[in-house]
C-alpha positions in Angstrom: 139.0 107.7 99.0 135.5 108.8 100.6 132.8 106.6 100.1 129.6 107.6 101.6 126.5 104.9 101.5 123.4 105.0 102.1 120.8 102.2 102.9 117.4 101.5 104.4 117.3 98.7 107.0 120.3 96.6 105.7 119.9 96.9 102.4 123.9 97.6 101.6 125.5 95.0 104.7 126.4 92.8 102.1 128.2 95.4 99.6 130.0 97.2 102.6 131.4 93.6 103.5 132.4 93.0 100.2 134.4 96.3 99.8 135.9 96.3 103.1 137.2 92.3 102.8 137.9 93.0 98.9 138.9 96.8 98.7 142.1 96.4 100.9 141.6 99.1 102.9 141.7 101.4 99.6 138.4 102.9 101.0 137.5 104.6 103.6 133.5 103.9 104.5 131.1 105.8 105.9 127.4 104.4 106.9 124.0 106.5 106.5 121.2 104.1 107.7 117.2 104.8 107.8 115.9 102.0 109.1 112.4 104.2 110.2 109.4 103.9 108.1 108.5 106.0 105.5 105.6 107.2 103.7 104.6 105.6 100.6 105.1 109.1 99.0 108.0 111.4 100.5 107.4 114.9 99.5 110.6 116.3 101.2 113.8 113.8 102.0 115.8 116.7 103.7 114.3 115.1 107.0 116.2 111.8 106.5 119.5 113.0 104.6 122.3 114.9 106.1 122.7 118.6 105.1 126.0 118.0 103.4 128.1 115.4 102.3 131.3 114.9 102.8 132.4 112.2 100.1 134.0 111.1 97.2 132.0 109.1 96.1 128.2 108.0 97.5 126.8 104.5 96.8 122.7 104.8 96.8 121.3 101.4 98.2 117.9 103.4 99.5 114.8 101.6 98.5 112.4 104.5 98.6 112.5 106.1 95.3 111.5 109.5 96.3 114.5 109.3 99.0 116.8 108.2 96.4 115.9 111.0 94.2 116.1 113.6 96.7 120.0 111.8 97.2 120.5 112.5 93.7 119.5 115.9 93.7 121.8 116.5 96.9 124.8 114.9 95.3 124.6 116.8 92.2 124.2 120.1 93.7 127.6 119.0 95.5 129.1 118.2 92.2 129.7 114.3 93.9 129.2 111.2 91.6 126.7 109.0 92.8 125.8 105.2 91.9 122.9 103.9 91.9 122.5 100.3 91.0 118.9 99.4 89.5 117.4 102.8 89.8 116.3 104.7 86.4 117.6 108.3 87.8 118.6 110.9 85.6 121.0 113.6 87.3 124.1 115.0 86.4 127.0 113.0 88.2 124.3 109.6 88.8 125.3 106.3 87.2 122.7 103.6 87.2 124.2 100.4 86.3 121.4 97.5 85.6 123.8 95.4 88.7 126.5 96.6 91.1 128.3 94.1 88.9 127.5 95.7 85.6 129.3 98.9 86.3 131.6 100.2 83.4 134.7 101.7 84.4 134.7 105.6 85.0 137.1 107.7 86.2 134.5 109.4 88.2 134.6 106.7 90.1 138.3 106.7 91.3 139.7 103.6 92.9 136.2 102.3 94.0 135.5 102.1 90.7 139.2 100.8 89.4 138.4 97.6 92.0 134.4 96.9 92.0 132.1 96.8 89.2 131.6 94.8 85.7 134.3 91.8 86.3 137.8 91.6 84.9 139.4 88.0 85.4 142.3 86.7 84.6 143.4 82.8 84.5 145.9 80.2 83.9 145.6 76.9 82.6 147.2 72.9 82.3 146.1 72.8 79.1 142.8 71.0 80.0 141.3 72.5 83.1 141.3 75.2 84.8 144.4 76.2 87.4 144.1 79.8 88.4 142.0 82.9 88.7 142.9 86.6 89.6 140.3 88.8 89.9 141.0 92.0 88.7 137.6 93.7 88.9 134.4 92.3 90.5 131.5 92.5 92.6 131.1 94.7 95.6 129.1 92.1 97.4 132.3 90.2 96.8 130.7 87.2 94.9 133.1 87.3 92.1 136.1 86.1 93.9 134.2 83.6 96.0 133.1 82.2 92.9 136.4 82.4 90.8 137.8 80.2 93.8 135.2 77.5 93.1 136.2 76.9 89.4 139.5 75.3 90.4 139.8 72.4 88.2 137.0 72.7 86.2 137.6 71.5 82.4 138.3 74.8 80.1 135.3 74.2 77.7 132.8 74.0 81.0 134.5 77.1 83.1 132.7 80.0 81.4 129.2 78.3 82.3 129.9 77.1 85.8 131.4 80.3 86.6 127.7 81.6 85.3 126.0 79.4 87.5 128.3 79.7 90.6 128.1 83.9 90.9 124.3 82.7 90.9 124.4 81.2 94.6 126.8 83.8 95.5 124.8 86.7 94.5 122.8 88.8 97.0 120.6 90.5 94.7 116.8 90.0 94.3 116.4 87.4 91.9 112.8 88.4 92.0 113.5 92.2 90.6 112.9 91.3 87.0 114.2 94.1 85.0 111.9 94.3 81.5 114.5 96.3 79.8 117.1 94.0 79.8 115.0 90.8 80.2 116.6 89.4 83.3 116.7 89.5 87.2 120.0 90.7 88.7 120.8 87.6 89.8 120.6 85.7 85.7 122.2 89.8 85.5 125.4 89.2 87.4 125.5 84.8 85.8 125.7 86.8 82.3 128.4 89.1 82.9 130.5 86.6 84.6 130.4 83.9 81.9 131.5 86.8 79.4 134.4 88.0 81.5 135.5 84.6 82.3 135.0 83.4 77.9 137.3 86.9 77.2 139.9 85.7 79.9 140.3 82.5 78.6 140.5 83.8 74.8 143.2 86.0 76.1 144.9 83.4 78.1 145.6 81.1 74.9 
């Protein structure tokens, strides 16, 4: 699968590391980086974007809004899904999850999709504590599995919340990007949908 992304000066490194260390080569990944500066207000993007894109999918991890729209404009004319994490865009073919890790599945989304996004866990227990964790589904950034591994031998009744509070130091989100619709940062975001995967894998698990 083609995955195009685009960033402005770094603003993706830690997603692109996360899906090449967690994708298993599943993806193949392809970099657009403006690192120049822009104008507060960006009347035309065509400047800074490539005439054509040749993707599967494109990940949108540019920080100037009008830049980002003009993405989404582009990617819908080429009939290529596009997500865009955070952003409030409204295009045919954009998803706009509130996180990277709060991404529903969608076919649209092919195998990226199948491998990153809202987590999926599964776990094994002794009957007290915690033994095992597969991650099935998680962050791009790769924080879900680095925090699954950390919950090793935690008691049951305490694994949903530590796994909460443990994606929290993995996270590389702003923690300062307060989002008023849903009340949180990204980062209390991402602790949220973690605890919940990890309370429905342990109901499933007993």
């Amino acid at each position: 699968m083609k995955i195009m992304v685009f960033q402005q000066n770094g603003s993706a490194e830690s997603k692109v590391e996360g899906i090449r260390r967690f994708g298993r080569d599943l993806c193949e990944l392809k970099m657009i980086s403006i690192d120049v500066p822009l104008p507060p207000v960006l009347d035309e993007g065509d400047a800074y974007l490539p005439a054509r894109i040749d993707a599967d999918l494109v990940l949108d991890h540019l920080k100037h809004p009008d830049l980002a729209l003009d993405l989404a404009h582009l990617c819908a004319q080429s009939g290529i899904p596009m997500i865009s994490s955070g952003k409030k865009i409204r295009e045919p073919g954009v998803t706009c999850p509130p996180t990277c890790c709060g991404l529903s599945r969608n076919s649209a989304h092919g195998i990226y999709g199948s491998r990153f996004g809202a987590p999926e866990l599964t776990v094994q227990t002794d009957g007290k504590k915690i033994t095992g964790v597969q991650v099935k589904r998680g962050a791009p950034c790769g924080g879900t599995w680095q925090a699954a591994g950390r919950i090793i031998g935690y008691p049951i009744d305490q694994a949903a919340v530590r796994l909460g509070l443990e994606i929290q130091y993995c996270c590389t989100a702003d923690p300062s990007d307060w989002d008023p619709i849903y009340g949180k940062s990204p980062v209390h975001f991402a602790g949220h949908v973690h605890r919940r995967a990890m309370e429905t894998a342990l109901a499933v698990s007993h």
